[in-house]
Structure formats: C-alpha cells, structure tokens
N, C-alpha and C positions, 0 to 999 in steps of 0.2 A: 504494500500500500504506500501512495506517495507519502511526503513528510507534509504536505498542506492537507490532505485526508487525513490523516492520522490527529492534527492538532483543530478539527470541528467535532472529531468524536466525544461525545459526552459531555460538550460543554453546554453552560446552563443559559436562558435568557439573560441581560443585564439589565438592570434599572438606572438610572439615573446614580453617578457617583457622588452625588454632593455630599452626602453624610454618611456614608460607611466606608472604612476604609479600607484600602484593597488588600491588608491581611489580614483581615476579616474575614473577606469575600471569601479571599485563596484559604483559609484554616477550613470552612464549609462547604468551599466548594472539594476539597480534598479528603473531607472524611473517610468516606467508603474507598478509598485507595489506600490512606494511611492503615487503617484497621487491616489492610490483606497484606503491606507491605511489611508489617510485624510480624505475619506469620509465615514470610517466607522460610525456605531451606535453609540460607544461609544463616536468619536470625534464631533460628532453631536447634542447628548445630552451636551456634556461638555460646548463646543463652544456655543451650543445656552441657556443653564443656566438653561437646563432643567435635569441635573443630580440628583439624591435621594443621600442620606448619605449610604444607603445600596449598591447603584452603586458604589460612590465611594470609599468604603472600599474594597468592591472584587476586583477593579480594581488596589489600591495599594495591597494586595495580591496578584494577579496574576502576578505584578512587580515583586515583591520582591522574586516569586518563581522561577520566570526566573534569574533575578541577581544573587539566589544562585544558582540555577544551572551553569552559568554562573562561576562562584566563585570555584564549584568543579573538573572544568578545569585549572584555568588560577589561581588561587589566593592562592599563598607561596602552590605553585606546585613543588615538585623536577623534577628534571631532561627536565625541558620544554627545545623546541628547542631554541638556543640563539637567533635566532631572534626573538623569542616572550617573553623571557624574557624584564619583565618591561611595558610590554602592558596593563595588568590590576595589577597595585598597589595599595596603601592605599588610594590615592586621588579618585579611583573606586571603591575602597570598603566603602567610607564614603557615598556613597549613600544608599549600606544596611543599615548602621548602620540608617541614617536618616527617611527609611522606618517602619524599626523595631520600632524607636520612635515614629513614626505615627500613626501606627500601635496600641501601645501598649505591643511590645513586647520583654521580653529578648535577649537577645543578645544571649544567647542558645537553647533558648525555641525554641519545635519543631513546622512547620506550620499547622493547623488543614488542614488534607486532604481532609477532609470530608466539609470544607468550599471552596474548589478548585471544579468547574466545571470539566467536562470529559475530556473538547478538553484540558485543561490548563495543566492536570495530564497525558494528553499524551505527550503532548510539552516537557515537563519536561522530561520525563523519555526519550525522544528521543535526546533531546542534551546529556543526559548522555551518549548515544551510542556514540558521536562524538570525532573525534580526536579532537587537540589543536588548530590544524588551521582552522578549521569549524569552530569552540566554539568563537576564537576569530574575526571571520566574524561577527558574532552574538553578540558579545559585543560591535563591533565600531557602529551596528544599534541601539543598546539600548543606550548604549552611545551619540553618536550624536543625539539622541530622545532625552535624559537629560541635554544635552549641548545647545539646539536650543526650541523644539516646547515645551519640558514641563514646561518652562522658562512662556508662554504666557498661558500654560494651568494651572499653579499655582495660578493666579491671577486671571483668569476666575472663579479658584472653590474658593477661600478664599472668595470672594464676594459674590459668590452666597451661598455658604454654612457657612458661617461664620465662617471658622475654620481655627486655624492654625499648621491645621496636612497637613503641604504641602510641610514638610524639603525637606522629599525625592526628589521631583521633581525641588526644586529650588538650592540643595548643590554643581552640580556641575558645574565648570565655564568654561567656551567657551574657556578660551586658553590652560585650561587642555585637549581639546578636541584634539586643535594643535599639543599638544603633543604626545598623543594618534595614528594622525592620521600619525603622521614622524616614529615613532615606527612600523605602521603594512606594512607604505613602503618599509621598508626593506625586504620583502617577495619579492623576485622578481622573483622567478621559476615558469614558466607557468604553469605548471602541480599543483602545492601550489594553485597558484590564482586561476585556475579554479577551485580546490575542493570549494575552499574559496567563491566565487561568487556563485556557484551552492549552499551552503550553505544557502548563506544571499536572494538567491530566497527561500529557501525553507521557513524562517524562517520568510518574511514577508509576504507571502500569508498563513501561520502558525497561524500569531500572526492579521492578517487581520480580519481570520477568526473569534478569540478567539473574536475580538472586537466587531462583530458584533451578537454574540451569542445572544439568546435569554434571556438572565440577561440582557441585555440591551435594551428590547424590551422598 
C-alpha cells in the first residue's frame, strides 16, 4: 500500500483547533494503538525477562534507525516551519548519541542494513517520504516512549541481561518531554493536525508490527 494510503487509514474527523490541543487530540486519537503496542512480542519478552542479547541488540538498532531517520527531518534542518522549529534539538539528539554508544558505534559510522529486518528498512525509507509535520508526529511517539515506558524497560533489561548498554533508553528526562510537548502545541491548523495524527496512526500500527516480527519469536 502506498505511504499516502496508509496515512488516511483510521484517521478521525477534525473539529475546529481552537481549544484542544493537538496532544490531546494525538493521546485519543492513539489509544486503541497504544493499548496493542504494549502487548507486543517484543514488550513481552522484555517485560517478562525472557529477552536474548541478540533481541536486544536489533531492537536498539531498529531504535536508532528510526531516530535517525527521524533526525533527517527535524535535526539542524534549514528552512523548517517556525512552529517546528526547536521541536527536536540536542536534548533529542542525545538519545542517538547514547544508542550509538550502546551500540558500539561511531558517531559517523554507517548502520549495517543488512542487520535491519525488511518491515524496519521499509519504515525507514517511508518517513523519508514524509513532510516535517508527519516526521515530527512520529518523534513526540518515540519521544514520549523514551520519556515514560523505556525508563521501566531499562531496568527490566540491565537485570536480566546484565548490561549497561541501556544509555539510550534511560538519557532522556520526562520534563524535556514537557517541553517537547508545549512546542508541537503550537501547530494549531486543522488541516496540520490531521496530517499529523493520520501520521502517528500510521507509525504505531508500523512500529506495532516491527515488534512483533518474527526476530522476536
């Protein structure tokens, strides 16, 4: 299915933005995604301590390929719209960096594609098709993932696996999140929001799916 099909699927009417703000909209519009993207494979192995070192290494790559993609929308981007200017800065780019260290990897150094699964290498290439304000729908869900639940999944895997390759997921902090989320408020044109939301559906029955791939059987 193309990538402008896939981001009408499941999106809702819009009303008038003047008094709710758009992560509001996106917290409600997202529910019944959120709720199934917890019960993914991989959240299930994690959560129940039954994750390998080989899982969790694809799974911090398959982070860190989304982030940069992520990164070559929104990150010391010229000419972004002013209201998304400052939405992903340095304080969201220190999560790359802390993956990359996880990882083992230079700060230039290119990602083995060929260690990326199929559905992961399409994800990729498809927010590359995205405008700015798709992109950054899809940063405030990676984001608020790293600001909230990876916070409890860091601690799950350092015990089980005894490692403290877990920067990535513990570097950023909940009121940078705050910040983040006052930032993509400012989007207040219906027509924005709902690219935005039809976006962040697409991106979590996306990344739902990535989770439950068979590398995590």
């Amino acid at each position: 299915m193309a990538v402008s099909a896939l981001l009408t699927v499941g999106s809702a009417p819009m009303a008038h933005a003047d008094d709710v703000p758009l992560s509001k909209r996106m917290r409600a519009a997202y529910r019944d995604l959120h709720d199934s993207a917890t019960q993914s494979k991989f959240n299930q192995l994690a959560l129940g301590g039954r994750l390998s070192p080989v899982q969790y290494r694809l799974f911090l790559l398959q982070r860190l390929a989304t982030f940069e993609a992520i990164e070559r929308k929104l990150y010391g981007v010229d000419g972004l719209p002013g209201e998304l200017r400052g939405l992903y800065s340095d304080r969201e780019h220190a999560i790359v960096r802390a993956l990359r260290q996880d990882l083992g990897y230079a700060p230039s150094q290119p990602l083995p594609r060929e260690a990326l699964p199929d559905g992961t290498l399409r994800m990729v290439e498809q927010i590359d098709t995205l405008n700015p304000y798709q992109v950054s729908a899809i940063a405030s869900i990676m984001i608020g993932g790293s600001a909230f639940g990876a916070q409890t999944l860091a601690n799950k895997i350092q015990r089980q696996l005894g490692t403290e390759d877990v920067r990535g997921l513990r570097v950023y902090p909940m009121d940078a999140y705050g910040a983040m989320v006052g930032r993509l408020n400012r989007v207040r044109t219906p027509a924005r929001q709902q690219e935005m939301i039809a976006a962040g559906r697409w991106f979590f029955r996306t990344q739902t799916a990535m989770n439950n791939g068979p590398e995590y059987d």
